[in-house]
C-alpha positions as CSV (number, residue, x, y, z in Angstrom):
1,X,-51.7,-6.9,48.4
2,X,-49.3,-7.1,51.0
3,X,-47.6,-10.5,50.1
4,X,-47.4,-9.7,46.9
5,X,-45.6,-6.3,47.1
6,X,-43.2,-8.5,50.0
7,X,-42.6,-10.8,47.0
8,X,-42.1,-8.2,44.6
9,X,-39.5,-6.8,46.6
10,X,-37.3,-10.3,47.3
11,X,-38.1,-11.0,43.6
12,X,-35.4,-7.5,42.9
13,X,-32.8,-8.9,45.1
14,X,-31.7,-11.1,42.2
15,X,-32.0,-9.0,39.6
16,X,-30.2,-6.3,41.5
17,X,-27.7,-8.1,42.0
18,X,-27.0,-9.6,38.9
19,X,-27.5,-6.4,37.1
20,X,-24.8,-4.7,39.1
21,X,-22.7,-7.6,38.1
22,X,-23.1,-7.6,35.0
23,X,-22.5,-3.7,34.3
24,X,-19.4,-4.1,36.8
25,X,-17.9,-7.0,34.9
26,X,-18.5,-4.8,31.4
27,X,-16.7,-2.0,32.9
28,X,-13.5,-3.7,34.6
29,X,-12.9,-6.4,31.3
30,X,-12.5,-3.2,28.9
31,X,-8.8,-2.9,27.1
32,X,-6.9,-0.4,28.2
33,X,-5.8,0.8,31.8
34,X,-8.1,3.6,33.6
35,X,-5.0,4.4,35.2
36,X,-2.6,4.7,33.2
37,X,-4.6,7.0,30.5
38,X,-4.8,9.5,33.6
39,X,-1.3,10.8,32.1
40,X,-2.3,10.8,28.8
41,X,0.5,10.4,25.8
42,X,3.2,11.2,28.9
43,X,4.8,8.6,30.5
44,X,3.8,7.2,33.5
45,X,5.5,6.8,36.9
46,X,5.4,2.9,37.8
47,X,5.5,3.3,41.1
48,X,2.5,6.3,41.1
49,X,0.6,3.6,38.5
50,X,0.7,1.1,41.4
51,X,0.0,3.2,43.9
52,X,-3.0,5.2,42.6
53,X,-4.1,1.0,41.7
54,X,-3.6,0.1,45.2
55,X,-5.3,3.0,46.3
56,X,-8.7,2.2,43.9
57,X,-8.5,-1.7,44.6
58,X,-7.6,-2.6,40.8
59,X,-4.5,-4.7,42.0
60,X,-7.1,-7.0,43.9
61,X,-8.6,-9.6,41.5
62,X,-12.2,-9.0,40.2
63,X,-14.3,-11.0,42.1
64,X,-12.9,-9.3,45.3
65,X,-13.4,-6.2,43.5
66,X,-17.0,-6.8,42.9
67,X,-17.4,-8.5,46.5
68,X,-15.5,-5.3,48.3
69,X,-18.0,-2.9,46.0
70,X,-21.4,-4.7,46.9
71,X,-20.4,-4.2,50.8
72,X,-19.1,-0.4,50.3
73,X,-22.4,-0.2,48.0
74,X,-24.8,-1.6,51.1
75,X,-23.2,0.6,53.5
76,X,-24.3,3.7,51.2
77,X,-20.4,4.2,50.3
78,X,-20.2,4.5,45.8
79,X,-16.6,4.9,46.1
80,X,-14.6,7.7,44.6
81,X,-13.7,9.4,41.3
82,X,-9.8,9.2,40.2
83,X,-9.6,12.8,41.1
84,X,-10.6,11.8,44.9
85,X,-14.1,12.6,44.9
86,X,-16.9,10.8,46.3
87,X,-18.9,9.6,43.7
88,X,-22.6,10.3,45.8
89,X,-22.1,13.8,45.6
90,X,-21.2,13.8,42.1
91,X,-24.2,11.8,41.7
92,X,-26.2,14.0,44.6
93,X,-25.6,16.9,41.9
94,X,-26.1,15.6,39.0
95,X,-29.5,13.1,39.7
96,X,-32.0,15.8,40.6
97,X,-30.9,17.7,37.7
98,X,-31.7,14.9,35.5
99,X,-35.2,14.0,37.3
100,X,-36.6,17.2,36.8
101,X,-35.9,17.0,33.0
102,X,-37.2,13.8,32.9
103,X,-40.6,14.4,35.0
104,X,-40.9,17.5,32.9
105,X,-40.4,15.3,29.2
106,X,-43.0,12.9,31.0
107,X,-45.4,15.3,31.6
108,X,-45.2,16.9,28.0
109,X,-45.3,13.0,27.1
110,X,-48.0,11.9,28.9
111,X,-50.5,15.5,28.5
112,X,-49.9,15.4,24.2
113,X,-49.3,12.0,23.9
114,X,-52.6,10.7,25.3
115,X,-54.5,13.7,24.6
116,X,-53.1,13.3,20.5
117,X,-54.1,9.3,21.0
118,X,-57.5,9.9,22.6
119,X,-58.3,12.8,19.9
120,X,-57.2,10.5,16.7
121,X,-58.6,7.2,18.2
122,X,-61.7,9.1,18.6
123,X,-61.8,9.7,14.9
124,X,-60.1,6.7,13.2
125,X,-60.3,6.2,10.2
126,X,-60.3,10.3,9.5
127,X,-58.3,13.0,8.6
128,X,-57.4,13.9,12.0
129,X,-56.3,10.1,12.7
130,X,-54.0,10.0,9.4
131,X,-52.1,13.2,10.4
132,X,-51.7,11.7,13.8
133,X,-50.3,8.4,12.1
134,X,-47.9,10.2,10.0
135,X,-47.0,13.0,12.6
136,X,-45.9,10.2,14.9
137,X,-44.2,8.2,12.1
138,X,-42.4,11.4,11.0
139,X,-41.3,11.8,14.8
140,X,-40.5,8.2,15.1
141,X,-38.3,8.0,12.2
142,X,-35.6,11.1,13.3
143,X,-32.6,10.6,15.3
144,X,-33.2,12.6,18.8
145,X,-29.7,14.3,18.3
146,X,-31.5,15.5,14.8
147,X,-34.7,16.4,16.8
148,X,-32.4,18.5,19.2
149,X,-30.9,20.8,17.5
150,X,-33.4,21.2,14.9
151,X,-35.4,22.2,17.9
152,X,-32.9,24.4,19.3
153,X,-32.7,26.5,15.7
154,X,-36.1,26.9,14.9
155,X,-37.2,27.9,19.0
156,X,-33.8,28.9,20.4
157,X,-32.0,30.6,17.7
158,X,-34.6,31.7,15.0
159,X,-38.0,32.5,17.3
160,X,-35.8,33.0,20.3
161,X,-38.6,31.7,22.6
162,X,-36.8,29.2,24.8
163,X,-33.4,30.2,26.0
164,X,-30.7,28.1,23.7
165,X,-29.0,26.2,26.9
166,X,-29.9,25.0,30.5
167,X,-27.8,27.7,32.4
168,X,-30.0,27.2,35.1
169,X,-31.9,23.7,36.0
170,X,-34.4,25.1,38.7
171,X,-35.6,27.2,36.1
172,X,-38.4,25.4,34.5
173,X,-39.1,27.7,31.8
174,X,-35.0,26.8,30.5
175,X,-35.9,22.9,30.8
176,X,-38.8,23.3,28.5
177,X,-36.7,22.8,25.2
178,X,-34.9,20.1,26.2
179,X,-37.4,18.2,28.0
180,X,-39.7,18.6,24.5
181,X,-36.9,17.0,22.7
182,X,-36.5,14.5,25.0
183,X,-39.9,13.4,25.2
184,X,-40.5,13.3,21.4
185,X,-40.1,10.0,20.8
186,X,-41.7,8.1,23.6
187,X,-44.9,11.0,23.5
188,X,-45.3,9.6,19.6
189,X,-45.2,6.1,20.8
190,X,-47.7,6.7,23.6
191,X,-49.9,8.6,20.8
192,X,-50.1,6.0,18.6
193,X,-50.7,3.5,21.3
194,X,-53.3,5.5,22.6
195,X,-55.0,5.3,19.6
196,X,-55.2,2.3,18.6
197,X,-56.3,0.9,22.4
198,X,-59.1,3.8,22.1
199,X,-60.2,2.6,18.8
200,X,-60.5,-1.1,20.1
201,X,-62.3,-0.3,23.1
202,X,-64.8,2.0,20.8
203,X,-66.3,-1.4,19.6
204,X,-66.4,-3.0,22.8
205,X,-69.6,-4.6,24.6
206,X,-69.5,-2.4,27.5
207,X,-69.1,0.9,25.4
208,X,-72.3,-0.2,23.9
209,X,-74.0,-1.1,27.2
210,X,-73.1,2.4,28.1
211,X,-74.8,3.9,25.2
212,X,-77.8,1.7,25.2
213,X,-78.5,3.0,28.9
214,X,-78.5,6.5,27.7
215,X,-75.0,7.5,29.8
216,X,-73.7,11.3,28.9
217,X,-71.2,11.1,26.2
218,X,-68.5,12.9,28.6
219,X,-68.7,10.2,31.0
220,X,-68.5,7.3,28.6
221,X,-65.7,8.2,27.4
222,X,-63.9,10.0,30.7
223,X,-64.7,7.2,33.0
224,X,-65.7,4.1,31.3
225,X,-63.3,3.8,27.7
226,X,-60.9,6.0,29.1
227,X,-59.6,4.1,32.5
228,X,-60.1,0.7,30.2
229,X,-57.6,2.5,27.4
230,X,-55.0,3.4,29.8
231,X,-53.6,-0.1,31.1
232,X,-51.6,-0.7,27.8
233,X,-50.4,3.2,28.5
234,X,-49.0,3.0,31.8
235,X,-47.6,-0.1,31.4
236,X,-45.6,1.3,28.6
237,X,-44.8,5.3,30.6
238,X,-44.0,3.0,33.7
239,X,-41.1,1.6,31.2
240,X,-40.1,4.5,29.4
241,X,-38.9,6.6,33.2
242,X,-35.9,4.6,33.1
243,X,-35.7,5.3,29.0
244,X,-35.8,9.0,29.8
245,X,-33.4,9.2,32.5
246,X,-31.2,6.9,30.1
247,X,-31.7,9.3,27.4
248,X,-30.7,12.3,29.0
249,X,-27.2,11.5,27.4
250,X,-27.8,13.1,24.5
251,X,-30.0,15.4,25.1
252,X,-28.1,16.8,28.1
253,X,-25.0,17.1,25.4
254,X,-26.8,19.2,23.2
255,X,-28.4,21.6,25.8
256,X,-25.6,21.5,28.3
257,X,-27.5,20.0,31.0
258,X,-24.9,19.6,33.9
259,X,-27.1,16.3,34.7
260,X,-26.5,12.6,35.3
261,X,-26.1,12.0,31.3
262,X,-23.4,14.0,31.1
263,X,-21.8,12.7,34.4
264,X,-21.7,9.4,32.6
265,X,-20.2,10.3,29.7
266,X,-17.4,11.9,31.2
267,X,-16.7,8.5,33.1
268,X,-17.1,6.7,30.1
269,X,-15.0,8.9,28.5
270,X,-12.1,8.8,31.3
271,X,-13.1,4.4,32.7
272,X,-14.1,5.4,36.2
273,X,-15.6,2.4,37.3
274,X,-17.0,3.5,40.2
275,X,-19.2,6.3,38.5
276,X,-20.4,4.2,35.9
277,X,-21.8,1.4,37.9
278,X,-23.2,3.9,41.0
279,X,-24.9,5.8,38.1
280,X,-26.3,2.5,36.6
281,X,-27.4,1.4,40.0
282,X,-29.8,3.9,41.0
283,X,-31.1,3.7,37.5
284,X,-31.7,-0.3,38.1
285,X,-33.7,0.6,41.2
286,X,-35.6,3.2,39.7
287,X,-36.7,0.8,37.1
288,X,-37.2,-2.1,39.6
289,X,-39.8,0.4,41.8
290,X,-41.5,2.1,38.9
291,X,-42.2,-1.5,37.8
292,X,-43.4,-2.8,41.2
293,X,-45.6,1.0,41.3
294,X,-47.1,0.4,37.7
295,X,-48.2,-3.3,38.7
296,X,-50.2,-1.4,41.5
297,X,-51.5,1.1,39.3
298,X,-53.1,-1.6,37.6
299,X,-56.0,-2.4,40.5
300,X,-56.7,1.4,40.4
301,X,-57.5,1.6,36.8
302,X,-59.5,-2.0,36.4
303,X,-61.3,-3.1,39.7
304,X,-61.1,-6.7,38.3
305,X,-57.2,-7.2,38.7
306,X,-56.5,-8.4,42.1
307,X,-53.1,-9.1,43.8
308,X,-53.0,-12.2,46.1
């Protein structure tokens, strides 16, 4: 287990870095000057233009750009925002915002999404399984921006149950909305999923071993088909944490979320460079540990999967 986890690790060097390339390479090649549309439609002062590009290393060419980031980047420095910020604590502010919206959307996903799977595999072929199906599609086939503010009417604005926007993000209870609406579409996908693994594993030999021995029906299905049905499942939640932090953009627009999806889109919005690849960073080695963490996972649902 050891080696392999060493391995695992060395294998993310690579990808790291050419991941960090790549998204630094998208950013700097864009038309257009960063600094330049700082003024806007006024005109710009040549010599402030060059100094402000000196300042931010864009008069250096881009492969000392990208060599002078990776170093600052190692040494924990981001860099800083045009308006002289460093970009950690923009990102120190915004990140735990956005992982408490996301653990709470992959809670709601995981509790309904599963629990809608196991009931509706359960009962294929039934009325309770075709409702599930076409729930799911329904949810599958709307936009999440439509899915947000139809949820914000009908339990914001019309029931009044859930508080509109996120005024503050400790407060669970105010991440609730959003966090529902951001798990919508991954929770219908790990339904469906859900179902169909339980509905394979139904007419499996080792379900049927368990039944001929005469095991109680609880335990067949909370130990034996339930643990077997899962693999398929995390493999697919282990996948969908970087999805949610990813899809915070939207749904942090539409409930004013002061999280890392709308720190992004204000640097998209105004080129900072550095903000946009810190931000995508940490969410390349987020991915890259929930990855190596659901490979783990694996030998504590099924015995039979070893790591050399």
């Amino acid at each position: 287990m050891g080696r392999y986890v060493a391995r695992r690790l060395l294998q993310m060097i690579p990808v790291f870095i050419g991941t960090t390339l790549i998204i630094f390479l998208m950013v700097h090649v864009l038309p257009g000057d960063p600094i330049r549309a700082m003024w806007g439609d006024k005109a710009a002062d040549p010599a402030q233009v060059a100094s402000l590009r000196h300042e931010f290393g864009l008069d250096q060419p881009l492969w000392k750009q990208y060599i002078d980031y990776m170093a600052d980047l190692f040494k924990g420095d981001f860099g800083k925002t045009f308006g002289g910020r460093p970009v950690s604590e923009e990102m120190g502010m915004a990140f735990p915002v956005t992982l408490r919206l996301a653990a709470v959307a992959l809670t709601i996903e995981m509790i309904v999404g599963i629990g809608l799977g196991a009931w509706a595999g359960l009962r294929a072929g039934r009325a309770a399984d075709t409702g599930v199906l076409i729930f799911t599609l329904i949810v599958i086939s709307m936009p999440v921006f439509v899915l947000g503010y139809l949820a914000r009417f009908i339990f914001a604005d019309e029931l009044g149950w859930l508080p509109p926007n996120v005024q503050d993000s400790m407060d669970i209870q105010q991440l609730l909305l959003p966090g529902f609406v951001l798990a919508m579409l991954s929770m219908a996908y790990v339904a469906r999923l859900t179902r169909t693994t339980f509905a394979e594993n139904l007419r499996a030999d080792y379900m049927r071993t368990a039944l001929a021995k005469g095991l109680p029906r609880r335990r067949i299905i909370g130990v034996h088909l339930l643990r077997n049905s899962l693999i398929p499942v995390v493999t697919f939640l282990g996948t969908d944490v970087g999805a949610l932090v990813g899809g915070a953009v939207v749904t942090e627009g539409i409930f004013n979320v002061q999280g890392v999806g709308n720190l992004l889109f204000k640097a998209l919005g105004q080129r900072e460079g550095s903000t946009i690849v810190g931000v995508v960073t940490i969410f390349v080695l987020v991915i890259l540990l929930i990855n190596l963490l659901v490979d783990l996972l694996y030998a504590v649902l099924d015995p039979r999967i070893r790591y050399a």
